[in-house]
Residue, then its C-alpha position, 0 to 999 in steps of 0.5 A: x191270491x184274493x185282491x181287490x182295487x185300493x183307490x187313494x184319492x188326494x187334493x194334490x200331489x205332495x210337494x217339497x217347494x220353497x217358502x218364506x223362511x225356508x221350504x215347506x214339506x206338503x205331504x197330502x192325506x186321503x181318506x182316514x179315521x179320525x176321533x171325529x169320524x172319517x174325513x176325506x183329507x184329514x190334517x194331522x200336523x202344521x209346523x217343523x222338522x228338528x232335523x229336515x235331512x234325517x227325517x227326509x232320509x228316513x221318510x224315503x226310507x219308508x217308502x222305498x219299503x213301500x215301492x219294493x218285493x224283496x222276494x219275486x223282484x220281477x213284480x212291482x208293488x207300491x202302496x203309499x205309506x199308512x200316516x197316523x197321528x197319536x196326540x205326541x208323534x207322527x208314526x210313517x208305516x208301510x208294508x213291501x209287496x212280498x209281505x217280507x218286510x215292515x217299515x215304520x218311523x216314529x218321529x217323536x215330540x223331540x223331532x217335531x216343533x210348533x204345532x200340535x199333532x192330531x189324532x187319526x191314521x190314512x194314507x200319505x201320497x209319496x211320488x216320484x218328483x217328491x222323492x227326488x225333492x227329499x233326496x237334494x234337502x241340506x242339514x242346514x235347510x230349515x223345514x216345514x212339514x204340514x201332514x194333510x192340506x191347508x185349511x184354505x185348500x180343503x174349502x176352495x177344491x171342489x173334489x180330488x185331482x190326484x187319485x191312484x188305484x192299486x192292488x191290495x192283496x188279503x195276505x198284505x193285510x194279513x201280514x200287517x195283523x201277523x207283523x204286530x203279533x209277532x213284534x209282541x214277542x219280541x225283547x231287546x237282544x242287543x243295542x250297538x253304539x253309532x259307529x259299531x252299528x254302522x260298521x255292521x249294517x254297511x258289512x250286509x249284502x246288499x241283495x242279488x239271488x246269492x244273497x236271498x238263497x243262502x238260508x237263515x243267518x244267526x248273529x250273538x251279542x259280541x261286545x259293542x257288535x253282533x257276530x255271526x254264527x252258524x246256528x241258532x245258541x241262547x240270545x241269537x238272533x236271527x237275522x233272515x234274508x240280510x239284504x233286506x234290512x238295505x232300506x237303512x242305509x238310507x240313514x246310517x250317517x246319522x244314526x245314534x245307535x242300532x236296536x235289534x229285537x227278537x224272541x228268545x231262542x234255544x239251540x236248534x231253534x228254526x229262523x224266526x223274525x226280528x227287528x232293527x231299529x235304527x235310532x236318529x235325533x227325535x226319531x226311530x226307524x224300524x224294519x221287522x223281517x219275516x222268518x225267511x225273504x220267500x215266506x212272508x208275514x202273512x202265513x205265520x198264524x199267530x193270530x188265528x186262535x184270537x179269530x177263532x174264540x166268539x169271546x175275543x171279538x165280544x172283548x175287541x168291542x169293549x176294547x175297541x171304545x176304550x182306545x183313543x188314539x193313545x201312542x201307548x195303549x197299555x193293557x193294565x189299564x184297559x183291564x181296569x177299565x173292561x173289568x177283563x183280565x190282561x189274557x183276554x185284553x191281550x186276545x183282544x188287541x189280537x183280534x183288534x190288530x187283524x182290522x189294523x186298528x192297533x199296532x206295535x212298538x218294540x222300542x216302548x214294549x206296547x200297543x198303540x192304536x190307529x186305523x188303517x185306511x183298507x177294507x181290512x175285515x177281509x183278513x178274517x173273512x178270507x183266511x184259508x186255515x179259518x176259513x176251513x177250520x170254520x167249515x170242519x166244524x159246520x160239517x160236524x168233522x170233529x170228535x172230542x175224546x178228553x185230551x185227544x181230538x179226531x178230525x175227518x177231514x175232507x178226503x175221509x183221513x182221520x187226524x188225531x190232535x193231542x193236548x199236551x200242556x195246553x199245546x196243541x199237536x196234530x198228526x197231519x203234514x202241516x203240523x209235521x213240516x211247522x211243528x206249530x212255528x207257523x200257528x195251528x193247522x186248521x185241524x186244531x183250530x177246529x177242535x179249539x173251536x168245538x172245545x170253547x163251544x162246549x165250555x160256553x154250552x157248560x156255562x150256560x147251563x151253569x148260569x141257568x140251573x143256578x138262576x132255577x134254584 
C-alpha cells in the first residue's frame, strides 16, 4: 500500500482553559487553503458554542472516528480532524484508519453566536489532554471557541512548536473522494423521532469479532423505528458492520432525532453504504459506512469513469473558478455560469472531489466546497484499476467492434466487453465477483477510454471539414 508522511505543524496545542466569563476552547489550525491563498494557521472563527456540552461530545465523536480502525483493530491510525470554514458554519471531518468510516459535524449558524465564520479548510490539532478536557465540560459551562490562533500568537512566535508526522496512505485519500460520490446517491430512507432513535442505536452491538463477521444487515422503516430483517426488500437499508456507528453514542443523550440515508434497493440487492445522521441543537452529526467493516471506501470505483474522460478535468477547471467556498455548491447554477450541462458539472465535482476540493452533504442533498490539507492529486495518479486501464490503451490492447470491445490483457487472455444500455460488462473475474457493485474493471475503463478518443477524434475532424467549406 503506497504511503507517504503527513507532517502537521501547530503553534500550540489546542486547549480548553479557563477564561474571564467562562472557558475558552482553542482549537489551533495548521496549514490550509484559504480564498487568499495557503496560510499557515488560518483563523476560521472567534466567539461561542450555543450548546458547549453537545458540541464537546460531538467534536470528540469526530475524532474518536479519526483515532480508530473499525477493521484490523490491532493497527493504530490517528489523523487530526479536516476544519473548513464555509462562510455560515464550521464543518469537523475525519476519516477511520480502515477506510470503513467517515465523520462529519456541521455545526450550523444556530450552533455558533458572536463572530463571523471564515472561509478556507486545514487540519485542527485534537490531543489527549484535550480529550479529557472536552469530556469534564457541564451544560451550564459558557463556552468560547476560537478555531485557528490568536492574532497576537501568530505575530509574536517565530515558527511552529507542535508538529506531528503521520502516515497517509493513497487509499485513505481515495476512500474520502469515494465516500462523497457514494453519499450523492443517497436519499432519505427514514427519520426516528429522539426517543425512538436512542432506543435503536443504544440496542447495536458495540463491537468484538462476533459483531464484525456476522455479514451485512438490513433494517425497513417500521413506524417511529427501523426493524430488522433478513434481507435486502424495497426501502431497506443496509446497515453494515453495526458496531461501527459506536462513535454516536457519544451524543445520544442529546439528540432531536435520527436520519438514515442510503440508495435505493431492489430484492437481492448486495450490501451497500449508508449513513446516519444524528441531529443536535444547532448541529448534525453524520457517519457513512462503507459496504462491509473489511472492505473500505477506497476500492468502490465510483469515481473512476470521471478520471478516465480528458473532458471532465477540462470542466473541473472551469468549475474549480466558480467554487467559492460555498456551504451549498448547487449544480444548476454552475451550469449556468460554465455554459456546461448539469451531466458534465456533475462529472466535474467528481473529478473535483478526488483532489478533496468538494465534498457532500446528505442532509441538504448538495456539495459543498473545501480544500483538504493532503497532496491529494496522488488519488488519480496511483490508483490501480486507472492506472492499468491507462497502460492497456498505451499498449494498444483494445479493439472496438460496435457495441463489443476486445481487451488483450497482459497474460495474452482475451476479455470481451459488452455495452448494454450504456453499461458496461465485461467478461473477466473482476466483473463476474462485483457485477459493476464495485465500478468498472480496468478493462472497461480501457474501451471507454478508446471510445471518448475516437469520438474526440470524429469532432475534430467535424470542426475541421466545416471550417474548409
Amino acid at each position: 500500500m503506497t504511503r507517504s508522511l503527513q507532517a502537521v505543524a501547530y503553534r500550540r496545542p489546542s486547549v480548553l482553559e479557563s477564561a474571564a466569563g467562562g472557558q475558552l476552547l482553542g482549537l489551533e489550525t495548521s496549514r490550509g487553503a484559504t480564498p487568499m491563498g495557503v496560510k499557515d494557521h488560518p483563523q476560521f472563527f472567534t466567539g461561542f458554542l450555543t450548546s458547549p456540552q453537545v458540541a464537546s461530545a460531538a467534536l470528540l465523536a469526530v475524532a474518536d472516528v479519526a483515532a480508530a480502525r473499525y477493521y484490523q483493530q490491532q493497527l493504530r491510525a490517528s489523523l487530526d480532524p479536516v476544519v473548513t470554514g464555509n462562510g455560515d458554519r464550521l464543518r469537523f471531518e475525519s476519516f477511520s484508519g480502515c477506510c470503513g468510516v467517515y465523520a462529519r459535524l456541521d455545526v450550523l449558524e444556530p450552533g455558533l453566536d458572536g463572530g463571523e465564520v471564515g472561509h478556507g479548510t486545514t487540519n485542527v490539532d485534537v490531543n489527549n489532554p484535550l480529550r479529557e478536557a472536552l469530556s469534564r465540560i457541564g451544560s451550564d459551562d459558557p463556552l468560547h471557541l476560537r478555531v485557528g490562533p490568536e492574532e497576537m500568537a501568530v505575530t509574536t512566535l517565530d515558527g511552529p512548536v507542535v508538529e506531528k508526522k503521520v502516515p497517509l496512505p493513497d487509499r485513505w485519500l481515495r476512500g474520502f473522494a469515494e465516500a462523497q460520490v457514494i453519499a450523492a446517491g443517497f436519499d432519505l430512507r427514514a427519520e426516528l423521532p429522539a426517543a425512538d432513535a436512542v432506543r435503536f442505536l443504544r440496542a447495536l452491538p458495540r463491537g468484538g469479532a462476533r459483531a464484525a463477521s456476522a455479514g451485512p444487515r438490513w433494517v425497513v422503516p417500521s413506524g417511529n423505528t427501523l426493524r430488522p430483517t433478513t434481507r435486502a426488500v424495497p426501502g431497506a437499508v443496509c446497515l453494515p458492520g453495526p458496531e461501527r456507528l459506536i462513535a454516536l453514542q457519544r451524543v445520544l443523550r442529546h439528540a432531536t432525532a435520527l436520519r438514515v440515508y442510503g440508495p435505493a434497493v431492489t430484492g437481492g440487492a448486495a450490501a451497500t453504504a449508508s449513513a446516519w445522521e444524528v441531529v443536535l441543537p444547532g448541529m448534525r452529526l453524520t457517519l457513512t459506512l462503507s459496504p462491509d467493516a473489511s472492505r473500505g471506501f477506497s476500492g468502490e470505483g465510483g469515481v473512476l469513469d470521471a478520471l478516465a474522460t480528458d473532458e471532465a478535468a477540462e470542466d473541473a477547471e472551469l468549475i474549480s473558478v466558480l467554487l467559492a467556498w460555498e456551504p451549498r455548491v448547487d449544480v444548476a447554477d454552475l451550469a449556468s455560469a460554465s455554459g456546461l450541462t448539469p451531466e458534465r458539472v456533475r462529472a466535474a465535482l467528481i473529478r473535483l472531489g478526488t483532489s478533496g476540493r468538494v465534498g457532500y452533504d446528505t442532509a441538504e442533498a448538495a456539495y459543498f466546497h473545501r480544500e483538504l490539507p493532503y497532496d491529494a492529486e496522488r488519488v488519480e495518479r496511483h490508483n490501480p484499476r486507472l492506472r492499468s486501464a491507462r497502460a492497456l490503451v498505451a499498449a494498444g490492447a483494445v479493439a472496438l467492434d460496435g457495441a463489443l470491445g476486445t481487451v488483450t490483457a497482459e497474460d495474452s487472455h482475451v476479455h470481451r466487453v459488452r455495452d448494454e444500455a450504456g453499461v458496461l460488462s465485461c467478461s473477466c473475474l473482476w466483473w463476474a465477483k462485483y457485477r459493476g457493485g464495485r465500478g468498472p474493471c480496468k478493462h472497461a475503463l480501457a474501451v471507454r477510454m478508446v471510445r471518448r478518443g475516437d469520438a474526440a477524434a470524429e469532432r475534430d475532424m467535424a470542426r475541421v471539414e466545416a471550417d474548409a467549406r
